[in-house]
Steps between C-alpha positions, in 0.01 A plus 500: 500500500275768583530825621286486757592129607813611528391788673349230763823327547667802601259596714507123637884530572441837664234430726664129583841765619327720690373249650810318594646864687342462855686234538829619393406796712484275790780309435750819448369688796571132748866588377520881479427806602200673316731778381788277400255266295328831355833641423618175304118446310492852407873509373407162309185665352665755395751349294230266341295759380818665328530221338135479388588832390751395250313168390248680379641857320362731775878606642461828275211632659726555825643784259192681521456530849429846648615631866150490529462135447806438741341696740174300469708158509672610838159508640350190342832323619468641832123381535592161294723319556587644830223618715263241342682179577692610848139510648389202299773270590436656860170337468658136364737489730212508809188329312451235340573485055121418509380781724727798371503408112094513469456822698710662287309421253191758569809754294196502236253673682693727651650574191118665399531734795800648406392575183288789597774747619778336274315413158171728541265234523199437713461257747164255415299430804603075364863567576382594884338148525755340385744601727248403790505171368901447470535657810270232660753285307789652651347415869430163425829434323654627780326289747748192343210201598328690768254791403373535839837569662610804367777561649657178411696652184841759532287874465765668404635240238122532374504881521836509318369280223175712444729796479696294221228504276435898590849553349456242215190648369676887529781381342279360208305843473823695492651272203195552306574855509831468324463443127815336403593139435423223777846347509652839521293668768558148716872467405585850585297524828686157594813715467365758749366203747860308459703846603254582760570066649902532440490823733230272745724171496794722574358709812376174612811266476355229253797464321674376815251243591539151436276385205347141443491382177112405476422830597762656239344240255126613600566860481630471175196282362284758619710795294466288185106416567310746685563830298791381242409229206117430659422874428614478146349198464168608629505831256577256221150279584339834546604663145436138321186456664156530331322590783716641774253481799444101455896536501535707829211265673788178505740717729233433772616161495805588667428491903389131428809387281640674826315313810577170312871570465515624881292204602810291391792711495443680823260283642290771568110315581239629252223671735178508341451872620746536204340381249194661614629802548710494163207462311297789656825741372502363195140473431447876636792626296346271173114667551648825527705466160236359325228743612730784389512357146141462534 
């Protein structure tokens, strides 16, 4: 087989994943607290990508890490997975999968405005647009069937899911800053984020509440797909790939892997303002990618 069909199929099984984690999300956070599940997916990540580690010959390169790099992993672990998904899983557990999983997805555009103060890169007068157009997305997202009614949707659950996608894209600036090897820089700031959620779960009692096994079973699914063997797998599609862009394009298929599974997991109705508003983000952040290549 082909590189680069082979390159689709991981791609395929990553997007397909991803996919599939708004609905674990809602599942684990019907049975636990959002710092007890966080505590459990991040602990679970963790160990996964160790092992990634060792599958694939990278466990040396921990050898050469600096007290610089440690002191750059505290922070990324401290941003992600901690600060990142306590206000994201904020925003699951009081909107809709539908509604908070595609406004987090404007992370792309906001990702551009960073990059002026953080990478030394100027903002085109494109990038503004866009993020007119995905914040029009945003609103009618939001609106959950009723684009006329405002107020209809939780504002802060919105607001908290916007802010998500703040941190995501900071988080993604910051990484790109550090030079060394993927799997380390994630593995070691999982470290950070897993010390920083023992000392959480411990000043907030979750090791004395009662947990359910679905949401045990859920948080755990989400540690081994939403940062552990999905990330590798997506890197993997990424390095086979001929032409990485028509690569990165399939992850957009994710929010609507994602509506269909909450459709008939959750039973979450479809609104069309989701779809609607879906496309607008993607489309915006799609123009704006391809006009920079242009």
């Amino acid at each position: 087989m082909k590189k680069s069909s082979q390159a689709y199929i991981y791609a395929a099984l990553s997007v397909f994943l991803w996919g599939t984690i708004p609905t674990a999300f809602k599942l684990a956070l019907s049975e636990l607290s959002i710092v007890t599940m966080l505590g459990i997916t991040t602990f679970v990540s963790m160990a996964v990508l160790f092992v990634i580690m060792v599958l694939t010959g990278k466990l040396y390169l921990l050898k050469e890490t600096t007290l610089k790099d440690l002191a750059w992993s505290a922070l990324l672990g401290l941003i992600t997975p901690v600060g990142y998904y306590l206000i994201l899983l904020t925003a699951y557990s009081r909107l809709p999968g539908q509604v908070a999983q595609p406004i987090n997805m404007i992370w792309p555009i906001i990702l551009v405005f960073f990059s002026i103060p953080l990478l030394g890169q100027r903002i085109p007068g494109r990038s503004f647009v866009a993020l007119g157009i995905s914040l029009v997305g945003v609103y009618i997202i939001s609106s959950q069937g009723a684009p006329l009614n405002p107020g209809r949707s939780d504002t802060l659950g919105v607001m908290l899911a916007l802010i998500s996608g703040v941190l995501w894209a900071l988080y993604f600036v910051l990484n790109m800053r550090d030079r060394r090897d993927e799997s380390v820089k994630l593995f070691t700031s999982f470290v950070f984020g897993s010390f920083y959620l023992l000392i959480l779960m411990l000043a907030t009692g979750s090791f004395s509440h009662v947990m359910s096994f679905k949401g045990i079973a859920a948080s755990v699914y989400c540690g081994f797909f939403e940062m552990g063997i999905t990330f590798w797998l997506w890197l993997k599609a990424l390095q086979m790939s001929e032409t990485t862009d028509r690569v990165g394009n399939l992850v957009y298929f994710a929010p609507f892997i994602s509506l269909i599974l909450l459709h008939f997991i959750i039973d979450e109705p479809v609104y069309y303002t989701t779809l609607l508003g879906l496309m607008l983000i993607i489309g915006s952040v799609i123009w704006q990618n391809r006009a920079a290549r242009g």
